[in-house]
C-alpha positions as CSV (number, residue, x, y, z in Angstrom):
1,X,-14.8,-33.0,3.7
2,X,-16.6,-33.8,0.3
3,X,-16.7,-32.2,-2.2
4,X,-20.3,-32.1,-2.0
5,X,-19.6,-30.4,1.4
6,X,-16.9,-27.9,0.6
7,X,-18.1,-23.8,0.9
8,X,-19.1,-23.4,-2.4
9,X,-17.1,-20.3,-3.9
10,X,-18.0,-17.9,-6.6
11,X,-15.2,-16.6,-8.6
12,X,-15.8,-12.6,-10.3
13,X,-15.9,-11.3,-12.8
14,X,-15.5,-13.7,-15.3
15,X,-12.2,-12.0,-16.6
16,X,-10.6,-13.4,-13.5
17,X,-7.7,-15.6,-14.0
18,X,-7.3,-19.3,-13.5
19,X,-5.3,-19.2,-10.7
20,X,-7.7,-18.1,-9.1
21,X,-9.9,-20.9,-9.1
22,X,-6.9,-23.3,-9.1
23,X,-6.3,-21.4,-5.1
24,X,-10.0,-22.0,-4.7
25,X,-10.4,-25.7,-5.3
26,X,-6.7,-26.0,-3.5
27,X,-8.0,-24.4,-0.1
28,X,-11.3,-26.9,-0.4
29,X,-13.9,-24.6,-2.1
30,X,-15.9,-25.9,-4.8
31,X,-16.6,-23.1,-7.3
32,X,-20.1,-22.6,-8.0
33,X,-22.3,-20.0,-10.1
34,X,-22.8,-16.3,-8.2
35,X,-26.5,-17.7,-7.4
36,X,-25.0,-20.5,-5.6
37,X,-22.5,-19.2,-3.5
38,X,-21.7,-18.8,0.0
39,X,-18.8,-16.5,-0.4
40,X,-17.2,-15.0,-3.1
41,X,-13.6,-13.8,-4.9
42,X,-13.8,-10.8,-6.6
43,X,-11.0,-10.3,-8.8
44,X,-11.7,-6.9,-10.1
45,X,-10.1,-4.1,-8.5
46,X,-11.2,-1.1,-10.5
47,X,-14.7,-2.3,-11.6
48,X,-17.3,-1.2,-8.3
49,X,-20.3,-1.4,-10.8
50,X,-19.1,-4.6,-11.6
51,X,-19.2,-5.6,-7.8
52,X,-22.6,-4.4,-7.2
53,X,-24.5,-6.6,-9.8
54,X,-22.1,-9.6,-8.9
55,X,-23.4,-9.1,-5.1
56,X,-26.9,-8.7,-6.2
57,X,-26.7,-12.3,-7.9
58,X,-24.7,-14.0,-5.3
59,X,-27.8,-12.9,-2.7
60,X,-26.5,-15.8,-0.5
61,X,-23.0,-15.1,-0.3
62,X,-21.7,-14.4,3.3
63,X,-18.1,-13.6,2.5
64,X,-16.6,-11.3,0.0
65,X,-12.9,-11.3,-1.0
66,X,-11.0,-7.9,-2.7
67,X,-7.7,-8.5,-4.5
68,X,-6.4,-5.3,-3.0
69,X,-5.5,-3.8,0.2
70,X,-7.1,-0.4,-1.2
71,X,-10.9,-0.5,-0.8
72,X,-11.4,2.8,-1.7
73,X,-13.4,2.0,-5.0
74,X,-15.8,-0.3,-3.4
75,X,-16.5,1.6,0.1
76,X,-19.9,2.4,-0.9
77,X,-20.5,-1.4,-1.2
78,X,-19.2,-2.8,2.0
79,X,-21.8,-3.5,4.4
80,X,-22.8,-5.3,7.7
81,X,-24.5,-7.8,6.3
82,X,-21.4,-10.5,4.8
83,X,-17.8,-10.2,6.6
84,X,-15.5,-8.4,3.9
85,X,-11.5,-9.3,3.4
86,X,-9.3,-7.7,1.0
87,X,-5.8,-8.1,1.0
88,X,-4.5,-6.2,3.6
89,X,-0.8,-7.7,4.4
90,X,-0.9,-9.7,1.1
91,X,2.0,-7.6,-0.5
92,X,3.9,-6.2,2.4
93,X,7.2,-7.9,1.7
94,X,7.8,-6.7,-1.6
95,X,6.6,-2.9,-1.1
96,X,8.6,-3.1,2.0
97,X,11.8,-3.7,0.3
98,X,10.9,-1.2,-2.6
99,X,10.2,1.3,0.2
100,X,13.9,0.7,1.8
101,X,15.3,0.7,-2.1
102,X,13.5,4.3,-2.6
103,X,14.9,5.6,0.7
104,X,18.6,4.6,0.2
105,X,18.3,5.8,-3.6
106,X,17.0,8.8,-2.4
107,X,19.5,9.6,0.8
108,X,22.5,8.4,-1.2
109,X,21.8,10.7,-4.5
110,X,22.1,7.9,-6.4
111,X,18.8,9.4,-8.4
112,X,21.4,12.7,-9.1
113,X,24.5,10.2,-10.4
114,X,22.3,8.0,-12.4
115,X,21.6,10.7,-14.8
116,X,24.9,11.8,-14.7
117,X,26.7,12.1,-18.2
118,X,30.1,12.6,-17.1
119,X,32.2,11.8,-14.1
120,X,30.8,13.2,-11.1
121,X,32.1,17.0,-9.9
122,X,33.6,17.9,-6.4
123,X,29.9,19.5,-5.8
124,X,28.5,16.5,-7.2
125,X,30.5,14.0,-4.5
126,X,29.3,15.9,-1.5
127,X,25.9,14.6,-2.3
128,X,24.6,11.8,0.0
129,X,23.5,10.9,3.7
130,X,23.6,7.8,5.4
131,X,20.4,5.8,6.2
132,X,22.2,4.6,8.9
133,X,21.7,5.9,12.2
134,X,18.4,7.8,11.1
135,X,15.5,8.9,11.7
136,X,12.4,7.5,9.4
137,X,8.3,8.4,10.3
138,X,6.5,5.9,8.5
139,X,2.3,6.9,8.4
140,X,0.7,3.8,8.5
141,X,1.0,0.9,11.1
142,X,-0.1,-2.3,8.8
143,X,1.5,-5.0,7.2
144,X,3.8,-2.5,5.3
145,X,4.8,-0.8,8.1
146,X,5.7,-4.1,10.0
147,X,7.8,-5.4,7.2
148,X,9.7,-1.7,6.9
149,X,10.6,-1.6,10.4
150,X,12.2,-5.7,10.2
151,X,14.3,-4.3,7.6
152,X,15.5,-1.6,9.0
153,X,16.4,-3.3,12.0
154,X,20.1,-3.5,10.5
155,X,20.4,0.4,10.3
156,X,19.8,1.1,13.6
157,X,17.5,3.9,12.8
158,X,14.9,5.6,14.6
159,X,11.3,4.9,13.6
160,X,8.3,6.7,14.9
161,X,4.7,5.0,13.3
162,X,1.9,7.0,13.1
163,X,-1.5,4.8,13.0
164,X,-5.2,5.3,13.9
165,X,-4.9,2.9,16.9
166,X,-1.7,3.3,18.9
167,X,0.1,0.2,19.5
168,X,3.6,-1.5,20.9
169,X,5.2,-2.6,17.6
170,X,8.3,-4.1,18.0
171,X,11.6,-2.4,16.6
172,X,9.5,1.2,16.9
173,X,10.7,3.8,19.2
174,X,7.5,6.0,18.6
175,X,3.7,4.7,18.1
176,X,1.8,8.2,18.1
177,X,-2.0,9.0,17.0
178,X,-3.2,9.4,13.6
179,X,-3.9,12.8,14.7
180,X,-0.7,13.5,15.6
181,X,0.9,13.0,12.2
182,X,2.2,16.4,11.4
183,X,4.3,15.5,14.4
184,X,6.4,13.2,13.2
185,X,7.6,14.7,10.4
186,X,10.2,17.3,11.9
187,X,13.5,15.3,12.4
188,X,12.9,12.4,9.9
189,X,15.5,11.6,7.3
190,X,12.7,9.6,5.4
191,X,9.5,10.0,5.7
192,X,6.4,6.9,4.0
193,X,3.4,6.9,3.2
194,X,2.0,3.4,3.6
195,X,-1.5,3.7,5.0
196,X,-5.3,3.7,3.7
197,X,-6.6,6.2,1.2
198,X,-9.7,7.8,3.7
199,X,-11.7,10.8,3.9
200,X,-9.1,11.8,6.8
201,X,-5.7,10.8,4.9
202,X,-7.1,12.1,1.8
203,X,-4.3,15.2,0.8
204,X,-2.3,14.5,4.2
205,X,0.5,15.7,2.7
206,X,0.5,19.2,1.8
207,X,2.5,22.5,1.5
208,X,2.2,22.6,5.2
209,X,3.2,19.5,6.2
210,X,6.3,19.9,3.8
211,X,7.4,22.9,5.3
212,X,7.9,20.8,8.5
213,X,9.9,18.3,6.7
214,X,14.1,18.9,7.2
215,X,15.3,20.1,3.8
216,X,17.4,17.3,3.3
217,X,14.5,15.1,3.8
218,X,13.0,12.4,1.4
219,X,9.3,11.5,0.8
220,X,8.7,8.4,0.0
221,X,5.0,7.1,-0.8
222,X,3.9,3.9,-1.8
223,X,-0.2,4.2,-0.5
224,X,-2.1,6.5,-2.7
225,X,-1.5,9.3,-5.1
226,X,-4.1,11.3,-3.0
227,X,-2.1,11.6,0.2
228,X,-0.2,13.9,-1.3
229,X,-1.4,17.5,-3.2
230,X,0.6,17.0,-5.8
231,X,0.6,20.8,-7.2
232,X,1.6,21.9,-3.8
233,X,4.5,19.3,-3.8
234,X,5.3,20.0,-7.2
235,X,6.7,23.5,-5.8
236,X,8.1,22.5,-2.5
237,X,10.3,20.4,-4.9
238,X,11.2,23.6,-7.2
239,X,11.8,25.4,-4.1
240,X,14.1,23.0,-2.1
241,X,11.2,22.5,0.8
242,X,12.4,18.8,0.9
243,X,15.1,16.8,-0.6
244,X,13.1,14.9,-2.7
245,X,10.4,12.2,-3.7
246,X,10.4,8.8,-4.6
247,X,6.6,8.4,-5.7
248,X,5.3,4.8,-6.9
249,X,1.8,6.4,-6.8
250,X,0.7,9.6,-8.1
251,X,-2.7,12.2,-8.5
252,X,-3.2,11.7,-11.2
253,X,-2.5,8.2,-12.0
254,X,-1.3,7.3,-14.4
255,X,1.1,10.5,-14.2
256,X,0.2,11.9,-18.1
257,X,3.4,12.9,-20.1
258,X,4.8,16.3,-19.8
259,X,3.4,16.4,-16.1
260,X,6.1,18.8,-14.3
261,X,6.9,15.9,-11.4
262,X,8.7,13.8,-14.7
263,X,11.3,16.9,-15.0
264,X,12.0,17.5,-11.6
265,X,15.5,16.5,-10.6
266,X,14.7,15.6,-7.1
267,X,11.7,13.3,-7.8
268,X,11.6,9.7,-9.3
269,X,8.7,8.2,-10.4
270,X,8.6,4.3,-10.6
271,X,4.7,3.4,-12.7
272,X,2.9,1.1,-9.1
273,X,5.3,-1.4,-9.1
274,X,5.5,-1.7,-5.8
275,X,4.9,-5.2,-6.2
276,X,4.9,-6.8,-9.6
277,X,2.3,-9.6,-10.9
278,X,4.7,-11.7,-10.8
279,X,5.2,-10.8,-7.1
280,X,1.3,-10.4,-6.5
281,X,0.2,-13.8,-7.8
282,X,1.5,-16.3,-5.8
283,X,0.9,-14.1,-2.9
284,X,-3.0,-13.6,-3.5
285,X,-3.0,-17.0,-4.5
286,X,-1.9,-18.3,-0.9
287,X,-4.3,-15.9,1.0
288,X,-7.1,-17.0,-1.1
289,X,-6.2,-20.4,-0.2
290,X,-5.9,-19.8,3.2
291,X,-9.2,-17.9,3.4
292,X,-11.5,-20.4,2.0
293,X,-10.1,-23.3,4.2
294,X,-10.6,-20.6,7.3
295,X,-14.3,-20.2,5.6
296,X,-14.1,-23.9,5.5
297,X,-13.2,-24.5,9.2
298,X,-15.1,-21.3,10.7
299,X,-11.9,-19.9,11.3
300,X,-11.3,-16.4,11.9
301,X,-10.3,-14.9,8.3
302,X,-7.3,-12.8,7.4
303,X,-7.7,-9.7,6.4
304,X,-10.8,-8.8,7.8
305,X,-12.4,-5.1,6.2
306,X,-13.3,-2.7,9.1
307,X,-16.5,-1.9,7.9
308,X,-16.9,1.6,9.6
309,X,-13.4,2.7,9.1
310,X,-13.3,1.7,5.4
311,X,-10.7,-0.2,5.3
């Protein structure tokens, strides 16, 4: 193809970063003006005003990509009218193995040692369960989910995914209904939070669902800050409900100084670095690629946006 006969690509807002149009012009695209453009990268992941004036200049565009797997700033945007991607799978690898790191910190105590100032106590050494041989609920059944349960292959554990479209997934023992969430949480050594941020996972995790949690049990969430009711987990924390929390996302975010979740001895806080940008470019760099030569082909795209779901 020509490059007079490449998709011509729009690249947004005009903050976004070279690379960007290096993965654009590497997959084929030649990178036009909005007003030009048959599809467009949008780089921007907390700017939806942003997004709407960029879409009303790039009129023509029939493809729109999102940096992110979470959507949830730009729902009110997405329509029928262009096919949406984001990038849904993009980072699975990397918060995958921060999700396993987070569970064996938190079964093993290491959270309790690590702020130890003096050799551990007899008390102190009784501390710690084995991930092996578990039991881990993971709500969510995408690319996060897919990666968790390949590397937890090795442990032997039990894994029960809970997603909004049941499923065989290799390496899982249970596939159960969204709505059947509350479920899955009795029994689980570990239990993640990888899914969508949606009207219906919005505060999933609350007092309630705590209380079904074992006591031993570690929460580990690496979605959204809002699946969780953070005052209501702040006190199953103080109270011993659960084990503990490993939270790479919090409500609010970022979590201000002084918030009680920073004191707790049972919680860790790591600042959404579940995948660093030094993780997230070259992974956003290939899927743009790869998208744009689809676009290029008429190709199925990856990472295709359910429009009425929202996400």
């Amino acid at each position: 193809m020509s490059r007079t006969d490449a998709p011509r690509i729009a690249l947004a807002p005009d903050s976004a970063p070279e690379w960007l149009a290096d993965a654009i012009s590497d997959g084929g695209g030649h990178l036009v003006p909005l007003a030009e453009a048959d599809g467009m990268i949008w780089a921007d992941a907390h700017d939806p005003a942003g997004l709407a004036a960029a879409l009303r200049e790039a009129s023509s565009a029939r493809w729109i990509q999102l940096p992110f797997a979470g959507i949830e700033n730009f729902v009110d945007h997405i329509d029928d009218d262009r096919v949406w991607t984001c990038g849904k799978g993009v980072y699975a690898e990397p918060v995958a193995e921060m999700v396993l790191a987070m569970a064996l910190m938190g079964l093993r105590g290491l959270h309790t040692y690590s702020r130890s100032t003096t050799w551990s106590t007899a008390e102190q050494r009784d501390v710690g369960r084995n991930l092996l041989g578990g039991s881990v609920t993971i709500l969510g059944g995408g690319g996060i989910a897919e990666q968790l349960v390949r590397l937890l292959q090795p442990f032997r554990c039990r894994i029960t995914v809970v997603r909004a479209h049941v499923q065989h997934m290799d390496g899982v023992d249970d596939v159960l209904e969204g709505d059947q969430y509350a479920d899955a949480l009795a029994g689980a050594d570990v239990v993640v939070l990888a899914l969508p941020l949606t009207d219906e996972t919005e505060a999933i995790i609350g007092r309630s669902e705590l209380e079904l949690m074992e006591n031993h049990a570690w929460l580990v969430n690496v979605a959204r800050g809002r699946h969780v009711v953070t005052d209501e987990l702040v006190d199953a924390l103080n109270d011993g409900i659960i084990g503990g929390a490993v939270l790479d996302v919090t409500d609010p975010e970022p979590l201000p100084d002084g918030h009680p979740l920073w004191s707790l001895p049972n919680c860790v806080i790591t600042p959404h670095v579940g995948n660093t940008p030094a993780m997230a470019i070259p992974l956003l760099a290939e899927r743009v690629r790869a998208n744009v030569r689809r676009f290029c082909d008429g190709d199925e795209l990856i990472g295709l946006i359910d429009v009425e779901s929202g996400y």
